[in-house]
N, CA, C and O of each residue as an XYZ file, in Angstrom:
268
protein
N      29.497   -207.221    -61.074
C      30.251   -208.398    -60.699
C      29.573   -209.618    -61.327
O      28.467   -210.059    -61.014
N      30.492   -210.146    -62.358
C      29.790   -211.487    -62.936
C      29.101   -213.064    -61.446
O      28.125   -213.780    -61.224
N      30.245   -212.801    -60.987
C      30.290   -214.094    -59.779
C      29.892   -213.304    -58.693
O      30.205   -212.135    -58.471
N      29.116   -214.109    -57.984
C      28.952   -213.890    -56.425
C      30.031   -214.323    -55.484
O      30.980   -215.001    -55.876
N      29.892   -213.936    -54.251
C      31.333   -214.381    -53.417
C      30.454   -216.066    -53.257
O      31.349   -216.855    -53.559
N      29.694   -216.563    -53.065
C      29.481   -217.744    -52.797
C      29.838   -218.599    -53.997
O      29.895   -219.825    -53.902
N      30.157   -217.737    -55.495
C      30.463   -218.600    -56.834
C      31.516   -218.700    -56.239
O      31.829   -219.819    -55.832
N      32.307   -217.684    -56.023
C      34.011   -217.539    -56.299
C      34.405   -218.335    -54.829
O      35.624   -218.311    -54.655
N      33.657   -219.039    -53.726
C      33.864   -219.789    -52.547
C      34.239   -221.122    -53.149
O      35.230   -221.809    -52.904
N      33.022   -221.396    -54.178
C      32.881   -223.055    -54.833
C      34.138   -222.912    -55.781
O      35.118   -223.651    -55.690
N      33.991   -221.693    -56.876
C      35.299   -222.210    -57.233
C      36.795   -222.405    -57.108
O      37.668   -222.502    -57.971
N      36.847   -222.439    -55.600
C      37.722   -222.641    -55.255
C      38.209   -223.641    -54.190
O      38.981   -223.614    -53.231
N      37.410   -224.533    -54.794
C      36.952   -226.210    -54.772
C      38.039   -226.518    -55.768
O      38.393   -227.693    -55.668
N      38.689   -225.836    -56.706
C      39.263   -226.371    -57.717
C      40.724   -226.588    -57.261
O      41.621   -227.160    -57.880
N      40.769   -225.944    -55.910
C      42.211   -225.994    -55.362
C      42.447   -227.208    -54.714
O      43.580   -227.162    -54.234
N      41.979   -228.119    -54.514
C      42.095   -229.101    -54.108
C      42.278   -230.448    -55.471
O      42.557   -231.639    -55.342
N      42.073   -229.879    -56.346
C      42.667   -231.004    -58.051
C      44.268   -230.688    -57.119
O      44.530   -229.729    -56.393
N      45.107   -231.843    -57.466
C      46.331   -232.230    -56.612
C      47.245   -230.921    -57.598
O      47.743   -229.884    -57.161
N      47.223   -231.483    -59.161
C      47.783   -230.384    -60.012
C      47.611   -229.094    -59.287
O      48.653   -228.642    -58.812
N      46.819   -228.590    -59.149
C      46.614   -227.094    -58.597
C      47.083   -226.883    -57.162
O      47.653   -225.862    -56.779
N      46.802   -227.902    -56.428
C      47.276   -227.118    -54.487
C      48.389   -227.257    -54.851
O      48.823   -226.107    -54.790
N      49.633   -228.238    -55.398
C      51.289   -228.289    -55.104
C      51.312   -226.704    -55.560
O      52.364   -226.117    -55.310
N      50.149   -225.864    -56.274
C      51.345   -224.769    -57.063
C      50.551   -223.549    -55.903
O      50.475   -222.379    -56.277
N      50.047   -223.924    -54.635
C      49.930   -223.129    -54.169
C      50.606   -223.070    -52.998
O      51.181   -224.094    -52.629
N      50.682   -221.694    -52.065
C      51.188   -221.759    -51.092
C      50.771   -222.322    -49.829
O      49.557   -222.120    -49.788
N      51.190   -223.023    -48.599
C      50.422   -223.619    -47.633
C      49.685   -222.607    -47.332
O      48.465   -222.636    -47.494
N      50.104   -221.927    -47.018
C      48.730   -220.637    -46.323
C      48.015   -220.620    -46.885
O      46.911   -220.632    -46.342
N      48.076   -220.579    -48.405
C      47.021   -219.512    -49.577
C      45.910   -221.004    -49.738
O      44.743   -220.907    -50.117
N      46.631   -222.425    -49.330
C      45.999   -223.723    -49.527
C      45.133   -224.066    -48.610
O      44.027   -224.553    -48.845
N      45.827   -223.710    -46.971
C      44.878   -223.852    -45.979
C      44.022   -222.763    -45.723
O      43.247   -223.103    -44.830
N      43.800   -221.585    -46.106
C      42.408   -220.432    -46.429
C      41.940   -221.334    -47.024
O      41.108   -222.068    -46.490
N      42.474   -221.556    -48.637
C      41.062   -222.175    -48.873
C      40.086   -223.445    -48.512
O      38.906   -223.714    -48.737
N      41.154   -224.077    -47.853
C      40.173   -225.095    -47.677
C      39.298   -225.054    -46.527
O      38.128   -225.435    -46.531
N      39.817   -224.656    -45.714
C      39.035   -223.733    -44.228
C      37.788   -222.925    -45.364
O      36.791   -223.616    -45.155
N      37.579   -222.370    -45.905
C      36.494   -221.499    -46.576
C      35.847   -222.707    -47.054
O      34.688   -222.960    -46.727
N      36.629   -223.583    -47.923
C      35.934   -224.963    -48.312
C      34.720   -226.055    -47.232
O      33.719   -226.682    -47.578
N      35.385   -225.892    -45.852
C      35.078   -226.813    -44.483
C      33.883   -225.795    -44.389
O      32.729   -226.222    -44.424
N      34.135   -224.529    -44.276
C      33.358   -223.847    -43.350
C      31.820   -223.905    -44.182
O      30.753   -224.131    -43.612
N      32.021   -223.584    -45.998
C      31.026   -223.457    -46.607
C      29.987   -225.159    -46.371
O      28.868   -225.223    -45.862
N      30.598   -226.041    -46.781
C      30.321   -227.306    -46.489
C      30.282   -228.739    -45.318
O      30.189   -229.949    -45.524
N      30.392   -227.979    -44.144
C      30.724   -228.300    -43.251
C      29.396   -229.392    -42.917
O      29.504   -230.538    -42.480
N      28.605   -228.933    -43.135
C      27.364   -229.836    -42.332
C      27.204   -231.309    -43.223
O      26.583   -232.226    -42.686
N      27.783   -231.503    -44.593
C      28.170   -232.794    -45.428
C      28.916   -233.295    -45.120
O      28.752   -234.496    -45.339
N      30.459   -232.903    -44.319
C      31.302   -233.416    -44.387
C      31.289   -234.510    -43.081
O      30.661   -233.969    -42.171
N      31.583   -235.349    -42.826
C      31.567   -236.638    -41.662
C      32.328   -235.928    -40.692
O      31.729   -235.452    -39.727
N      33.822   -235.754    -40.825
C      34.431   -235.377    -39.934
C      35.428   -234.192    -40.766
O      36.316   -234.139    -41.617
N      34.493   -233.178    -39.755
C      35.308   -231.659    -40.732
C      36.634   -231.415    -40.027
O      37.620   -230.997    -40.636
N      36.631   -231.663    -38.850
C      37.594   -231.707    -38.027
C      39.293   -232.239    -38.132
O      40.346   -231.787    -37.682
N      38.879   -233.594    -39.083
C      40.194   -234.193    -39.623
C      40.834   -233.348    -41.261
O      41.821   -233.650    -41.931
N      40.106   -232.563    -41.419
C      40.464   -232.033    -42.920
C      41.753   -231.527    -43.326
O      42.355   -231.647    -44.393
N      42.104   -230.828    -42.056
C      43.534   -230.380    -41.983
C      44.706   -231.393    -42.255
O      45.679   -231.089    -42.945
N      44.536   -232.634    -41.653
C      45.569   -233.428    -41.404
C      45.387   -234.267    -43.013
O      46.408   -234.427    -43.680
N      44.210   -234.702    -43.482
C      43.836   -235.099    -44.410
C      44.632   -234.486    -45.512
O      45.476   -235.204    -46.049
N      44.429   -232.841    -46.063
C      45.070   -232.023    -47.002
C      45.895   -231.957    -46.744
O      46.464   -231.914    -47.835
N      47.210   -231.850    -45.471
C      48.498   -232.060    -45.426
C      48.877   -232.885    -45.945
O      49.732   -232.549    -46.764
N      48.554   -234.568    -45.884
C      48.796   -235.511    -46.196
C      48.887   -235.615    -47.671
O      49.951   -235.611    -48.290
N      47.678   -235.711    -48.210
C      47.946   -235.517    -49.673
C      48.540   -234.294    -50.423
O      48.547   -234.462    -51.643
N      49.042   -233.101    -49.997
C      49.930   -232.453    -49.855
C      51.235   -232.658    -50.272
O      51.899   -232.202    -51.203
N      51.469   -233.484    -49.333
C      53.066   -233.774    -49.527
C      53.400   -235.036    -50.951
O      54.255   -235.145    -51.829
N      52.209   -235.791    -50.530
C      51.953   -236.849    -51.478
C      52.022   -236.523    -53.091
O      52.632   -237.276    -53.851
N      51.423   -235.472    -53.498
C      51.061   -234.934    -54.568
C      52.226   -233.719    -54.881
O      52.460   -233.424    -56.053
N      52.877   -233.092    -53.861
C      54.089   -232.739    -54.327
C      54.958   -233.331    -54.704
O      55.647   -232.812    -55.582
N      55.276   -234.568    -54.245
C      56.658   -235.556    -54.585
C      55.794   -235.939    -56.211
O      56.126   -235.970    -57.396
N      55.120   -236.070    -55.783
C      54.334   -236.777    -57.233
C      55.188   -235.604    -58.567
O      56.025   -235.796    -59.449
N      54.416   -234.406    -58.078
C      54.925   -233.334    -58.938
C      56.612   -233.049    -59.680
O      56.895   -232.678    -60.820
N      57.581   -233.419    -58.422
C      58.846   -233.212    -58.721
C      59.229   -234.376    -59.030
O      60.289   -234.669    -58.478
N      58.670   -235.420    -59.896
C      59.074   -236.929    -60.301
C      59.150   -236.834    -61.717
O      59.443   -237.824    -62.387
């Protein structure tokens, strides 16, 4: 195995570039970012709001997409 599961955790940090989450599914978007919170959790201020946060720009970055 080239990557470790802790590589293949970070790179998927990349799902959050706006280009990339619109082309994913909410589920397949909120795993990752939950794996994202959980790996990095003790940096983040308030891990708690993350959900509502990535919804938000979510929708934001989809309309963006279909413009």
């Amino acid at each position: 195995m080239r990557f470790t599961p802790l590589h293949q955790k970070v790179f998927q940090g990349l799902s959050v570039i706006p280009s990339i989450s619109v082309t994913l599914t909410p589920a397949e978007g909120s795993r990752r970012i939950q794996e994202l919170v959980d790996l990095y959790r003790e940096y983040l201020l308030s891990p708690g709001s993350i959900k509502s946060e990535v919804h938000t720009w979510r929708i934001r970055w989809g309309k963006k997409a279909k413009e």
